[in-house]
N, C-alpha and C positions, 0 to 999 in steps of 0.2 A: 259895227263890231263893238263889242262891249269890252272897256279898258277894266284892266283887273282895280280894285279900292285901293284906298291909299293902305288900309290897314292889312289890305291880303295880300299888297306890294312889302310888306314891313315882316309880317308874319313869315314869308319866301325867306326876304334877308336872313332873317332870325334863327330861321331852321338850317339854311347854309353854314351859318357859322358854326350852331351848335356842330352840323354833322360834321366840320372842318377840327375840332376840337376833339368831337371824339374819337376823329382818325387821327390826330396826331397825338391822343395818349395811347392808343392801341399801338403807332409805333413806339414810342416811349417805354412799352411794357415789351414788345420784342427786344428793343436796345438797351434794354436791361441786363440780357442776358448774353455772356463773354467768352471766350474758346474757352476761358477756363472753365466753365459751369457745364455739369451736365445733369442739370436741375435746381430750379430754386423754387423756396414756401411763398406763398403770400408775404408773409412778413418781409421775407428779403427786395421784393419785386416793389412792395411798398416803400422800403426803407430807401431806395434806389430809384423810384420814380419822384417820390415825393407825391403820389396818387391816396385818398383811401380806398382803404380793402376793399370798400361796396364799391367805388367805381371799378376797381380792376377785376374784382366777381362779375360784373355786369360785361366789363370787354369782354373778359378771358372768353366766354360762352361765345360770341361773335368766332374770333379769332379760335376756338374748338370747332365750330363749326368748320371754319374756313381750314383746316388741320395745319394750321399757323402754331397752332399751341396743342401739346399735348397733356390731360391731366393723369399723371402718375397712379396708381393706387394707394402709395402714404400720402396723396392730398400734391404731392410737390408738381412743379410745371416745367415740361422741357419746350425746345421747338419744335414744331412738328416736322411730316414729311412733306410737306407743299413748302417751306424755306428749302428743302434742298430740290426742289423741282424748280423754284423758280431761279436759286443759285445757279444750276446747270442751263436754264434758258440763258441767264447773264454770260456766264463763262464761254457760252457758245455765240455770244453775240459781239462781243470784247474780240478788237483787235491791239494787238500789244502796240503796234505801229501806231493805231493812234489814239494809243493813253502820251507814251513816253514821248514820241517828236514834242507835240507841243509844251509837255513840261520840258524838254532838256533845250528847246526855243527858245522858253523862258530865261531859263538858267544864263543858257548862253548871252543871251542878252544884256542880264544882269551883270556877268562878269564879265562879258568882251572877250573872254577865252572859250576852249572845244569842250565840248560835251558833249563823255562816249556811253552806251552801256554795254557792258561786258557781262557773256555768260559763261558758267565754267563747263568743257568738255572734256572730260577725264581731266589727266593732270597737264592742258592746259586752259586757258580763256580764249576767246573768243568775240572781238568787236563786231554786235549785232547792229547799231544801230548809230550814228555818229552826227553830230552837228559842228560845224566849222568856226574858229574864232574868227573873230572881225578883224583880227591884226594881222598885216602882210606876213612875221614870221609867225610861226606855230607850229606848235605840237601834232604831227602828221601822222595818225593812222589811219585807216580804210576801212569800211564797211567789209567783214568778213579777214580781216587780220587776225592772225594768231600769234599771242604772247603767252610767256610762264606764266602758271600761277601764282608762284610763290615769292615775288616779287614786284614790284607796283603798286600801288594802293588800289586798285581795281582786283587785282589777281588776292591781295592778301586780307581783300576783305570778302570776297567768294571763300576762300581757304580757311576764314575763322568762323563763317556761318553754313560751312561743309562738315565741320566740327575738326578742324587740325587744331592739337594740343599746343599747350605752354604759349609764352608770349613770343611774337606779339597781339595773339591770336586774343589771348585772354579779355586783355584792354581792348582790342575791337569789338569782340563782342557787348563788353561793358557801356562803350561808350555809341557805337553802332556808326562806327569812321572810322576811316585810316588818312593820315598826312603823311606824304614820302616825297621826298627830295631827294636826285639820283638817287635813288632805289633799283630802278629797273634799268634806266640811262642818268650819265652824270649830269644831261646839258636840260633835263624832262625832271615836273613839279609835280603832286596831283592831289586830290584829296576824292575818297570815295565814302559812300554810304551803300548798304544796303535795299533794295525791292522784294518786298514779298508778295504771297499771292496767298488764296485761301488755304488755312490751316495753317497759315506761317510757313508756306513753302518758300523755299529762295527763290527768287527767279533771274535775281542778275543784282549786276553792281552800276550804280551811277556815279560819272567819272568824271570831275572836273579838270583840265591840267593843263599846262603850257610849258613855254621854256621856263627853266630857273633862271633865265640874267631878269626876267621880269616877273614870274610868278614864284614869288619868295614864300618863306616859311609864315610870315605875317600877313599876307597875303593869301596863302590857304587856309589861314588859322578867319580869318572875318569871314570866311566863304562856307564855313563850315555848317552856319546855322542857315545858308539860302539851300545849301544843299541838301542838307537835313529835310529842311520842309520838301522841297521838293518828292526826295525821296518819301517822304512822308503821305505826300498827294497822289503820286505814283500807288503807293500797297494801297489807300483808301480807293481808288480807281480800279483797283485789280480784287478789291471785295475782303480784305483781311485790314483788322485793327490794327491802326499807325501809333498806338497809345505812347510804344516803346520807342520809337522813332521820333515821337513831340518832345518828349521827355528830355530825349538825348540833345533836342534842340534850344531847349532850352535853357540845359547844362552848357552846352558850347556858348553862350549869350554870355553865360554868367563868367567864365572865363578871361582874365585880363588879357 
């Protein structure tokens, strides 16, 4: 059998790569584009990839084919309808159970305390999904417990991305957390963040909390930024931009 040349072995490599390159600027020129855009020029796409024009002339045509990209008639480029077919194959293939356990695993681990997620059902919550602290006491709720909303750090940060007015709705939103200390119970700590899903839907709150004789105010306050990410890994898993949520994480860092 006749072994391919050294130079038709190099040429293989070579073409590999290029083709690996020029599928990671064709993604680079879809992740250009952000819930807020509903169409960008060339110049924007370029200004944002850091691509030239001719190279992204040359994808866009790939990715029109593939109806990844739509061109406009003023020239501008949206996504096409094959991103929302293969969004709904994802969406349909995503179980929430296992994005969130192994992040709030994580979590837990990291802090040695419970991590809940809470969803809001009318006007109250709802503990969908729960992992246990490692400390004999704890913070005890049940898979399928029902609390207020309007109370707790889990309930009042559902309440402040359900759109309830004035503070301390306001500041949650802003900062995308809530830290409470007896809020809901006097002897119960917790600090929540937000999960979104596509379009920026809410989909729940993630809850970190214990007693307060040991999960203190400084204590939720350094937990703020693991939670943060998390919750941040969480929306990226569930297919919606975590931009807002990094952000906010790295405002709690900067925090004394």
């Amino acid at each position: 059998m006749d072994l391919p040349s050294r130079s038709t072995d190099t040429e293989i490599r070579r073409a590999s790569a290029e083709g690996v390159a020029a599928l990671d600027r064709a993604i680079a020129i879809l992740d250009a584009f952000t819930t807020a855009d509903r169409s960008l020029s060339l110049a924007e796409i370029a200004a944002r990839t850091g691509l030239y024009k001719s190279t992204i002339l040359r994808l866009a045509n790939s990715l029109l084919r593939g109806q990844l990209l739509e061109r406009l008639d003023d020239g501008r480029y949206r996504v096409g309808p094959a991103t929302f077919r293969l969004g709904a194959l994802y969406q349909r293939s995503v179980v929430a159970v296992d994005i969130l356990l192994p992040i709030m695993r994580d979590l837990s681990e990291r802090s040695w305390e419970s991590v809940a997620f809470y969803v809001r059902s009318g006007d109250v919550r709802t503990c969908l999904y729960r992992v246990e602290s490692k400390h004999p006491i704890r913070y005890t709720i049940r898979e399928g417990d029902i609390l207020p909303l309007l109370v707790g750090s889990g309930g009042r940060v559902l309440a402040a991305f359900s759109g309830e007015p004035g503070e301390p709705y306001e500041t949650i939103r802003r900062t995308c957390n809530c830290l409470a200390v007896g809020d809901r119970d006097p002897e119960t700590a917790g600090v929540s963040a937000p999960v979104f899903g596509p379009g920026r839907i809410l989909l729940g709150a993630l809850t970190l909390a214990g007693p307060s004789t040991r999960v203190d105010a400084a204590f939720l306050q350094r937990m703020k930024r693991p939670l943060l990410e998390a919750a941040a890994r969480a929306t990226r898993a569930f297919g919606e931009d975590a931009s807002m949520l990094e952000q906010a994480s790295l405002a709690a860092e900067a925090l004394p």
